[in-house]
Backbone as JSON Lines, residues from 0, in Angstrom:
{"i":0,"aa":"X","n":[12.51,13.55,-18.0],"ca":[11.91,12.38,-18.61],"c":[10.76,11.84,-17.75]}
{"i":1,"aa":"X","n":[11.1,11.96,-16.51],"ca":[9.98,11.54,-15.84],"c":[8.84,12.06,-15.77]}
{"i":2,"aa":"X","n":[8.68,13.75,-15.49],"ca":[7.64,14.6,-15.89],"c":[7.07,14.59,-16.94]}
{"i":3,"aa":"X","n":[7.99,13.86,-18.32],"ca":[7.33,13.63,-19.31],"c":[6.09,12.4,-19.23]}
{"i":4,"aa":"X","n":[6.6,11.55,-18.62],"ca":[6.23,10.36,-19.13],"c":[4.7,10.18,-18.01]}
{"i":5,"aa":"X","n":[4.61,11.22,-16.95],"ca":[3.77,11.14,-15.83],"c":[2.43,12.17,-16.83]}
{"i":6,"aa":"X","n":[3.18,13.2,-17.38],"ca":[2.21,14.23,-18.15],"c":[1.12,12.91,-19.14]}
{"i":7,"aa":"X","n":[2.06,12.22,-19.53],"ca":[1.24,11.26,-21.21],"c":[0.61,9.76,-19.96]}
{"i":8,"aa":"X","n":[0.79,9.78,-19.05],"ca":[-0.2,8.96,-17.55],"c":[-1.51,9.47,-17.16]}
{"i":9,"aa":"X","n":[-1.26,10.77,-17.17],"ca":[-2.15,11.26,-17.04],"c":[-3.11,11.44,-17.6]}
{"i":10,"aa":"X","n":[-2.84,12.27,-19.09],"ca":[-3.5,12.28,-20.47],"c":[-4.35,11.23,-20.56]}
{"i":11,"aa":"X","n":[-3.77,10.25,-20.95],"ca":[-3.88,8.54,-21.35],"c":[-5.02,7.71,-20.06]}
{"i":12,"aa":"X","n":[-5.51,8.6,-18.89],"ca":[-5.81,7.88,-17.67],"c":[-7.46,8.98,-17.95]}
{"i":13,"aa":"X","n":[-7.21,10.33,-18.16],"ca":[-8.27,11.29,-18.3],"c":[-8.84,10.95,-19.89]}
{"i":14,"aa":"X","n":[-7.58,10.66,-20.94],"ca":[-8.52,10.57,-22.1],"c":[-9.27,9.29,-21.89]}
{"i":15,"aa":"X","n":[-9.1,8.18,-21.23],"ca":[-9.94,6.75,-21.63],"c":[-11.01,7.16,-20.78]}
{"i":16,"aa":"X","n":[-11.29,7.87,-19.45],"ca":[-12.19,8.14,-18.71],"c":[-13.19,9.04,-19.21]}
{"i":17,"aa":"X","n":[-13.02,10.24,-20.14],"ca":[-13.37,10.83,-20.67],"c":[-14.13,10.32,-21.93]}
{"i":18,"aa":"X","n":[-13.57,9.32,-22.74],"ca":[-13.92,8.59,-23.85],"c":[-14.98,7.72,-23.18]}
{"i":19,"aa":"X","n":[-15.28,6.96,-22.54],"ca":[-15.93,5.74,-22.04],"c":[-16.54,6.61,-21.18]}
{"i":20,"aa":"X","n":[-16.91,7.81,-20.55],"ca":[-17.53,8.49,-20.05],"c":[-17.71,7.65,-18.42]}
{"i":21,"aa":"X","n":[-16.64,7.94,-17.6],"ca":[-16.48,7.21,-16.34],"c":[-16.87,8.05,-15.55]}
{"i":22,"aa":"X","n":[-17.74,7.49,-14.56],"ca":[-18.78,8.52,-13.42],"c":[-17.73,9.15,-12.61]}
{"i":23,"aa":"X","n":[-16.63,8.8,-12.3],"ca":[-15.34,9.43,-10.89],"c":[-15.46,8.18,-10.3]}
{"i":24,"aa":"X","n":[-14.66,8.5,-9.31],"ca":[-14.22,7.89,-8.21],"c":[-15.29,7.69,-7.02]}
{"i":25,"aa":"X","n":[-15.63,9.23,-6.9],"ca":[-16.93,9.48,-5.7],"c":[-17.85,8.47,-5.89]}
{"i":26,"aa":"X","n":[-18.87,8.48,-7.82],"ca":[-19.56,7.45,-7.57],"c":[-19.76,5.97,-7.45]}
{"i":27,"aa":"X","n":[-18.45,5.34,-7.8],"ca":[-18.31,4.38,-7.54],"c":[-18.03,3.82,-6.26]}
{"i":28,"aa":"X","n":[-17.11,4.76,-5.62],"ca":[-16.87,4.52,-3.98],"c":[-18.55,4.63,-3.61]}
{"i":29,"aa":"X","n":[-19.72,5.63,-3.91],"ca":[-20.7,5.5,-3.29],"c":[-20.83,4.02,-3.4]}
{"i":30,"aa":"X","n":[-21.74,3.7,-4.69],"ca":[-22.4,2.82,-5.2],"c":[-21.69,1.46,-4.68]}
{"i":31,"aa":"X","n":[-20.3,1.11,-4.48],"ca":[-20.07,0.11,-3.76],"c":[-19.67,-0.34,-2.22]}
{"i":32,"aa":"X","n":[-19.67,0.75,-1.89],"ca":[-19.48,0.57,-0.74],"c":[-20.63,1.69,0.81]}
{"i":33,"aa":"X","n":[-21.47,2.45,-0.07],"ca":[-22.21,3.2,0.78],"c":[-23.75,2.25,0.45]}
{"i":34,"aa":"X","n":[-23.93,2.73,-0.68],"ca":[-25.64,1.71,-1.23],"c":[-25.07,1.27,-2.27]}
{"i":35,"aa":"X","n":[-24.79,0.46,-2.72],"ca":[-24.71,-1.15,-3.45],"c":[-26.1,-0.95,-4.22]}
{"i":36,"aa":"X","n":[-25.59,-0.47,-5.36],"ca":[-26.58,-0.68,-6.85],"c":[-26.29,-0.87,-8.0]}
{"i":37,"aa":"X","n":[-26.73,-1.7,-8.86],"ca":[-26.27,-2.27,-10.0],"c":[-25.8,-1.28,-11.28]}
{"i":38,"aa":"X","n":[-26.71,-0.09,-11.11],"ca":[-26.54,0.74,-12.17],"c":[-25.99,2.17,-11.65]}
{"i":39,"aa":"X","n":[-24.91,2.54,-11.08],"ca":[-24.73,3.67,-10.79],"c":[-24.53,4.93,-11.49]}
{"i":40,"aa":"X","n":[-25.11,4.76,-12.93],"ca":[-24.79,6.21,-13.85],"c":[-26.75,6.18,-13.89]}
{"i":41,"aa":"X","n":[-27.41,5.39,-13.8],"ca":[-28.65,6.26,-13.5],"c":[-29.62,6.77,-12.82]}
{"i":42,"aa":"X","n":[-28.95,6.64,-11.4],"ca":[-29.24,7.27,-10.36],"c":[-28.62,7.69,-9.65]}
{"i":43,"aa":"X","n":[-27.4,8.59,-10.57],"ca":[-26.28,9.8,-8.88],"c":[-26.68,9.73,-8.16]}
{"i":44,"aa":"X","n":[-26.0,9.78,-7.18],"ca":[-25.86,10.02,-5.76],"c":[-24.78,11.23,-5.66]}
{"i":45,"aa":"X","n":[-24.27,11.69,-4.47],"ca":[-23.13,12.01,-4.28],"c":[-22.36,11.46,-2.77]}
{"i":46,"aa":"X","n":[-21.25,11.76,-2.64],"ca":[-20.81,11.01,-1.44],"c":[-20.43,12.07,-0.24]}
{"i":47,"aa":"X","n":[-21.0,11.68,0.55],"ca":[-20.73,12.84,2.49],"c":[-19.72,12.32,2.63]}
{"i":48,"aa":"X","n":[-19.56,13.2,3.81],"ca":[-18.14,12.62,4.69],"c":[-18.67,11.87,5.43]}
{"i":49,"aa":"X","n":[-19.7,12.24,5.89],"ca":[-20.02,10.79,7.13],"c":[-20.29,9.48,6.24]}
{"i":50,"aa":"X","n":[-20.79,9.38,4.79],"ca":[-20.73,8.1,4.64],"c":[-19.35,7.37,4.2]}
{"i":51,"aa":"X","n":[-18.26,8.22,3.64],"ca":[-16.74,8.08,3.48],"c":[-16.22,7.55,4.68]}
{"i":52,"aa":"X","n":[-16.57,8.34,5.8],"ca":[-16.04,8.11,6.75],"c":[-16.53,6.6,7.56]}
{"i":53,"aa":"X","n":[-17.66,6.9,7.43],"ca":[-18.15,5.08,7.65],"c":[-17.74,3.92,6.87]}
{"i":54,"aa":"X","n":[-17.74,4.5,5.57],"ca":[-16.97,3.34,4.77],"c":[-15.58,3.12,5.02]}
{"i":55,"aa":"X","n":[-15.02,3.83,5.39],"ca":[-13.25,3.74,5.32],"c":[-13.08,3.47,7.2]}
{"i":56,"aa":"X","n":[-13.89,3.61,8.15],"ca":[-14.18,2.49,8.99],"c":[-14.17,0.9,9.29]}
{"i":57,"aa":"X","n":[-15.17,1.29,8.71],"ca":[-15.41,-0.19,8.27],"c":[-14.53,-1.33,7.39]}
{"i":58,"aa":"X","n":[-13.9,-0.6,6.38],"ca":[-12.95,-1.34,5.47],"c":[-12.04,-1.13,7.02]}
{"i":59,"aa":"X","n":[-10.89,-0.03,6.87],"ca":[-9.95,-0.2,8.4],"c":[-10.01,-1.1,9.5]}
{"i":60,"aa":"X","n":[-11.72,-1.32,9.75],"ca":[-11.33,-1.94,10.84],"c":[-11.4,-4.01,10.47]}
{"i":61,"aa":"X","n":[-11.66,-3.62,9.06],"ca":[-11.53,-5.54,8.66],"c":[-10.19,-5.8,7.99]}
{"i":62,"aa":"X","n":[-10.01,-4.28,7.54],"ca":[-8.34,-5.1,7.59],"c":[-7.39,-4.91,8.42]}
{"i":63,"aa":"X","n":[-7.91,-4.23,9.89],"ca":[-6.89,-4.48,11.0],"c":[-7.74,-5.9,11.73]}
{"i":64,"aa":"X","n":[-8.54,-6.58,11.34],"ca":[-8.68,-7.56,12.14],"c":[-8.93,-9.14,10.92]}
{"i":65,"aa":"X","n":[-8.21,-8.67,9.79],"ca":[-7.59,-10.15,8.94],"c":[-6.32,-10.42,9.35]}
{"i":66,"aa":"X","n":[-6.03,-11.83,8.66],"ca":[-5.27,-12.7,9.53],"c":[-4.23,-12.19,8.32]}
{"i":67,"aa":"X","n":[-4.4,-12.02,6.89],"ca":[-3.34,-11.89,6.16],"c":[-2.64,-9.92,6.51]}
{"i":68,"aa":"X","n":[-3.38,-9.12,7.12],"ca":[-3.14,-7.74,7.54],"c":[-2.25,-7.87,8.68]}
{"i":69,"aa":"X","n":[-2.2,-8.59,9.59],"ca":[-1.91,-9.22,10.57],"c":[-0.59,-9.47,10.3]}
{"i":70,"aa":"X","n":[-0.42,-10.45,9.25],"ca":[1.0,-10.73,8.56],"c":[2.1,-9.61,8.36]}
{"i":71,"aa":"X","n":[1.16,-8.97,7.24],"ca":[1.78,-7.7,6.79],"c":[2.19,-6.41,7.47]}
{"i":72,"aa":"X","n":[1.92,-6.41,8.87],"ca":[2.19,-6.08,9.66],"c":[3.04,-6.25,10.85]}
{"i":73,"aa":"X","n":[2.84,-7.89,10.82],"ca":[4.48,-8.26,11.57],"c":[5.36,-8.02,10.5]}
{"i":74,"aa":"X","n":[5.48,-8.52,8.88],"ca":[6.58,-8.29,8.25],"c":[7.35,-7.18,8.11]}
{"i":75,"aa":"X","n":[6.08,-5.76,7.88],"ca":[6.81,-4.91,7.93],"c":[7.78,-4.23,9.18]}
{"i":76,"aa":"X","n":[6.76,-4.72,10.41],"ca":[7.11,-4.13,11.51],"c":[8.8,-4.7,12.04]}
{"i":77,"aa":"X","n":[8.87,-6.01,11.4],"ca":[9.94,-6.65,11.62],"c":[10.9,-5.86,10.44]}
{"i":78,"aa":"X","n":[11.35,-5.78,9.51],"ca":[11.71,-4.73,8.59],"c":[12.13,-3.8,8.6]}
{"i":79,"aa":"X","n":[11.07,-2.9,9.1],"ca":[11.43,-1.85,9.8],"c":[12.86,-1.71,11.03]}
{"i":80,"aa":"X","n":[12.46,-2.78,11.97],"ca":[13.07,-3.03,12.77],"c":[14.61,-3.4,12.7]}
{"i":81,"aa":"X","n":[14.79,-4.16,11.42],"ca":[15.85,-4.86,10.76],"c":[16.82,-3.54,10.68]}
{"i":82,"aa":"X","n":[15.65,-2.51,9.18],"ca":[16.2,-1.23,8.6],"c":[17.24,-0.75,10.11]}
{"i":83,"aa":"X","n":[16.08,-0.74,11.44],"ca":[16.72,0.3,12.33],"c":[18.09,-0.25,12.45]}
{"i":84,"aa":"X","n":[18.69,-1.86,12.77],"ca":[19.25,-2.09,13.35],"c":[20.6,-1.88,12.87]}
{"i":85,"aa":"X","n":[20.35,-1.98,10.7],"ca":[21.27,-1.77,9.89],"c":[21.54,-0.24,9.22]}
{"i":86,"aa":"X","n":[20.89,0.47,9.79],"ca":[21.08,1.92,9.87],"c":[22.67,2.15,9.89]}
{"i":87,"aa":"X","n":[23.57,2.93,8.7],"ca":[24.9,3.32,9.13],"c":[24.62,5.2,9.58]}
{"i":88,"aa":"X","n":[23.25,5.54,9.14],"ca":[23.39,7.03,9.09],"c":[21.92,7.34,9.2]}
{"i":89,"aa":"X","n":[21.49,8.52,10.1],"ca":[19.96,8.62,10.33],"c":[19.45,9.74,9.32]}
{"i":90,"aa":"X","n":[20.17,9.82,8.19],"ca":[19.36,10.52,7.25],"c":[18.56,9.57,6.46]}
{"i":91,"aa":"X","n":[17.07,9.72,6.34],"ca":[16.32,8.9,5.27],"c":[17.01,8.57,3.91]}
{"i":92,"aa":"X","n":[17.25,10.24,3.39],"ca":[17.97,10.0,2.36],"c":[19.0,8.33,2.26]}
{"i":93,"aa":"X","n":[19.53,8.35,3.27],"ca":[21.07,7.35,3.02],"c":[19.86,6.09,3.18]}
{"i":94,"aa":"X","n":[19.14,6.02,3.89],"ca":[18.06,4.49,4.44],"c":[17.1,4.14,2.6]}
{"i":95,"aa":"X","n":[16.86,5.31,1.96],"ca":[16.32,4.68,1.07],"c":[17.35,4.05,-0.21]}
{"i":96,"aa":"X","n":[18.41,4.61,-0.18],"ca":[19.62,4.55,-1.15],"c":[19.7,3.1,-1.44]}
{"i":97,"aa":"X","n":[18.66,2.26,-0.55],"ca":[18.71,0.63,-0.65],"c":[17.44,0.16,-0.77]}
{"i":98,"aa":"X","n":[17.71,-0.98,-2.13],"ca":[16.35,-0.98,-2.8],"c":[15.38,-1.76,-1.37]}
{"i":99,"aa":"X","n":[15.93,-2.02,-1.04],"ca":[14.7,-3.44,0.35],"c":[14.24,-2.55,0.88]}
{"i":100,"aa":"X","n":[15.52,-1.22,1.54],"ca":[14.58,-0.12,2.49],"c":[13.58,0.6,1.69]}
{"i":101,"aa":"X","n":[13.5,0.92,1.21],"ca":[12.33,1.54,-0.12],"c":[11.38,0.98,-0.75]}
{"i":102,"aa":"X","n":[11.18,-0.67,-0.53],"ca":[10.12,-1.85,-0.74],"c":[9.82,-1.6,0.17]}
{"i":103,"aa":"X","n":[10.58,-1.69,1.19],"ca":[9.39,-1.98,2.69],"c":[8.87,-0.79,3.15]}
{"i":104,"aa":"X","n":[8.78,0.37,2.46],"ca":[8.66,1.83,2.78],"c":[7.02,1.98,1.78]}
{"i":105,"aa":"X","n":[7.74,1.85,0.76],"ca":[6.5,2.22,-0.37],"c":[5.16,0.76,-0.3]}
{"i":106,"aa":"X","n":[5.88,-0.18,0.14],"ca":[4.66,-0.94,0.54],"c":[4.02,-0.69,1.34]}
{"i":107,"aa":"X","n":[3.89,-0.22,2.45],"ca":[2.97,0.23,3.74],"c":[2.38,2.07,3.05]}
{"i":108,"aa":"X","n":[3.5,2.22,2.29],"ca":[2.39,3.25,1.92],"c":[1.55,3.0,0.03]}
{"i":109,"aa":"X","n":[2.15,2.2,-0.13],"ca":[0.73,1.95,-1.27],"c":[-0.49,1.26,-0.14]}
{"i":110,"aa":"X","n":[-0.36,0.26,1.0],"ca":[-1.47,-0.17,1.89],"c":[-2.6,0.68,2.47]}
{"i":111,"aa":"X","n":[-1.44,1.9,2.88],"ca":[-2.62,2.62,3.37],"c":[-2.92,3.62,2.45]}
{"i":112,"aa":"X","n":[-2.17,4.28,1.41],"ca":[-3.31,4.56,0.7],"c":[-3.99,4.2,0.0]}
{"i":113,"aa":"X","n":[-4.36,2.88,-0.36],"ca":[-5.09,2.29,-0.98],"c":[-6.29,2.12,-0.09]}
{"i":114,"aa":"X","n":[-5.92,1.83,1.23],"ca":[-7.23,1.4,1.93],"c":[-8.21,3.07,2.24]}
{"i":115,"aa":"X","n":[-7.33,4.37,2.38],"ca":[-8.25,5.45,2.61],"c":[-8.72,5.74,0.75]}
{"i":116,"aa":"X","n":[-8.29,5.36,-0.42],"ca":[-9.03,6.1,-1.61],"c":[-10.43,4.97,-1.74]}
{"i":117,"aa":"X","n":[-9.8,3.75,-1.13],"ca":[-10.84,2.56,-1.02],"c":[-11.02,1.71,-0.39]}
{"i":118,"aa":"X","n":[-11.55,1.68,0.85],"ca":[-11.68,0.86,1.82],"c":[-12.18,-0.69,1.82]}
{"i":119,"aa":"X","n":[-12.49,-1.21,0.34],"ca":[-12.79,-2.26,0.2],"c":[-11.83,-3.24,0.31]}
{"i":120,"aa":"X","n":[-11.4,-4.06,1.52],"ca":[-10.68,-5.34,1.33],"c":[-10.69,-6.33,0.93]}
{"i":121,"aa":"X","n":[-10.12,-6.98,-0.27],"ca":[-9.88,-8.15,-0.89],"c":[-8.5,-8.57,-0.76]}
{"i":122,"aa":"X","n":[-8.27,-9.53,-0.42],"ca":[-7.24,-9.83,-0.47],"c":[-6.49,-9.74,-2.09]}
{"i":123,"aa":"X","n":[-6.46,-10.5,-3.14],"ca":[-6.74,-9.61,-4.58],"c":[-5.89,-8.54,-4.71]}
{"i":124,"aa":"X","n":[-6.29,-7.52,-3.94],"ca":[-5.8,-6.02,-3.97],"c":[-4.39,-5.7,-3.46]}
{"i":125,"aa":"X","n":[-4.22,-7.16,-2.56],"ca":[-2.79,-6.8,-2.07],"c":[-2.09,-8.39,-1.71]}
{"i":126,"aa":"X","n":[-2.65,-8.85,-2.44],"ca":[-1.58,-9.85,-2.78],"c":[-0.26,-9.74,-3.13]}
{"i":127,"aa":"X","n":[0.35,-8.8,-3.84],"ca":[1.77,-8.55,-4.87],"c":[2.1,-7.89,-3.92]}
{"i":128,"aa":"X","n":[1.76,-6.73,-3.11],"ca":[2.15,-6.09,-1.75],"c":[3.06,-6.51,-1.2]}
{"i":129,"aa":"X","n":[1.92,-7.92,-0.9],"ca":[2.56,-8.69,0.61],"c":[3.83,-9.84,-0.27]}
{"i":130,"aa":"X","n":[3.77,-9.71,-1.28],"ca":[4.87,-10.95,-1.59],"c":[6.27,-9.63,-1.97]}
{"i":131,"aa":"X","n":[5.81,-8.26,-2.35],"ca":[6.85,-8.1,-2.5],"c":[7.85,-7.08,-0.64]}
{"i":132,"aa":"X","n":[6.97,-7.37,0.08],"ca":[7.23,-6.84,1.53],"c":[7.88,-7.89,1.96]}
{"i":133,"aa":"X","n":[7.65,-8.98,1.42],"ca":[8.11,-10.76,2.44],"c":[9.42,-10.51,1.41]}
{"i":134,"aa":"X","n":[9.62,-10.16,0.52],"ca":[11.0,-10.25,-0.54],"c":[11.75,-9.18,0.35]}
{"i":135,"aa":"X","n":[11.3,-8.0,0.64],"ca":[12.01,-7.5,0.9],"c":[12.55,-7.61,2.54]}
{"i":136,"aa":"X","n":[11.53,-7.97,3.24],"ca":[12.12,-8.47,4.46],"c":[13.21,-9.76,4.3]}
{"i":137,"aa":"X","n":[13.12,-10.53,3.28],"ca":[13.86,-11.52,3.48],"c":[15.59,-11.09,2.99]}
{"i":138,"aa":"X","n":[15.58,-9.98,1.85],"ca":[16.84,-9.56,1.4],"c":[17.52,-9.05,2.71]}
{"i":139,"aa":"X","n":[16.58,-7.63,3.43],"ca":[17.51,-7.36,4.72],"c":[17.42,-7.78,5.6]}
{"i":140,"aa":"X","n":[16.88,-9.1,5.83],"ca":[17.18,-10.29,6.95],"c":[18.76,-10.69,6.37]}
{"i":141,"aa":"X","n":[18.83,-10.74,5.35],"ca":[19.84,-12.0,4.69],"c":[21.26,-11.03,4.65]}
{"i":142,"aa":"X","n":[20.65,-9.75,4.53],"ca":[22.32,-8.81,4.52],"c":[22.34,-8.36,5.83]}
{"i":143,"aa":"X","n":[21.37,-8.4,6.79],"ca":[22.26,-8.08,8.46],"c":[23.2,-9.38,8.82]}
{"i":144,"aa":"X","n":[22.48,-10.55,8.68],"ca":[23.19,-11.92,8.91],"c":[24.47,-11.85,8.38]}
{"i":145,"aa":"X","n":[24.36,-11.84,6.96],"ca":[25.46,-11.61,6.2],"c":[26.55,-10.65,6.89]}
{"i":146,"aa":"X","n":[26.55,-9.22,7.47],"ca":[27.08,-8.67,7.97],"c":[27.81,-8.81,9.14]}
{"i":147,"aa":"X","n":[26.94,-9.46,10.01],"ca":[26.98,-10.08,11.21],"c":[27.67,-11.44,11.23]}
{"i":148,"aa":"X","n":[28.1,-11.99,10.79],"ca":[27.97,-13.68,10.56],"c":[28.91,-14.08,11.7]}
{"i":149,"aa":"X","n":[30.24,-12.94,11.54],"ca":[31.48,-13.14,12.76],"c":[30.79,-12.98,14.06]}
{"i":150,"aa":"X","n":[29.91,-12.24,14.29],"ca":[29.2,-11.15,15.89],"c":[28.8,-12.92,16.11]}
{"i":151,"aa":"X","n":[27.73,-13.04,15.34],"ca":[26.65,-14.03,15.79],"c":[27.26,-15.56,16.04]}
{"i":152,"aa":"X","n":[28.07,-16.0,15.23],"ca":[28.91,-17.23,15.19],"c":[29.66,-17.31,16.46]}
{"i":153,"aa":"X","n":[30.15,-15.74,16.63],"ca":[31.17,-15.87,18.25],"c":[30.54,-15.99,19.42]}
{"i":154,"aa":"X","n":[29.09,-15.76,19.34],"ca":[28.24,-15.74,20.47],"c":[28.05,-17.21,20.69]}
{"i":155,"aa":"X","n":[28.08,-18.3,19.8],"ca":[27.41,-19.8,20.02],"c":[28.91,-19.87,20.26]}
């Protein structure tokens, strides 16, 4: 069912691009982020690696130095950290079997690949990201505690 439903994603993603006659990906990544021009279907370009590579620079290095990237990066890193601590078994398999470990997994990787197919940062783009990374840090904050409640209570 799933292969089905990814085949008619696809279809449905190539037929509207195809219909509306959409330049790719390449020229739009040019046109907005290499030379910035209003009309990019009448003057192609094509895109280098050195200007990809400058662009996806440049995006990288503004969203390792925003204050909301910043965030999303203690959250996950804290998360992560959580995952390690509530680990019963070091197979991935068993770590994703839980929906929080698998939010906080697939969020850092929709981040970064979003930032290498497009290096343009808006916040916009990852707004829902970061609220659903803070959800999920907060569920396995709330079930180690939960777990813990006797450990931590006997310590005070």
């Amino acid at each position: 069912m799933i292969c089905l439903s990814t085949l008619f994603v696809f279809l449905f993603y190539f037929g509207i691009n195809s219909y509306w006659k959409n330049p790719g990906w390449s020229t739009i990544f040019y046109y907005t982020l290499v030379n910035r021009q209003p009309y990019p279907l009448s003057n192609p370009q094509t895109l280098s690696f050195l200007d990809y590579f400058t662009a996806l620079f440049k995006g990288v290095l503004d969203f390792i130095l925003g204050i909301s990237s910043m965030l999303f990066f203690t959250i996950t890193a804290y998360s992560f950290y959580m995952i390690y601590l509530n680990k019963k078994s070091k197979k991935i398999k068993d770590l994703l079997q839980q929906r929080e470990n698998a939010l906080s997994i697939i969020c850092v990787i929709y981040v970064l690949t979003r930032i290498c197919a497009f290096p343009f940062i808006a916040e916009r783009f990852f707004s829902g990201i970061y609220i659903i990374a803070t959800l999920a840090l907060l569920i396995i904050v709330s079930k180690y505690f939960s777990k813990n409640k006797s450990k931590i209570m006997s310590e005070y």
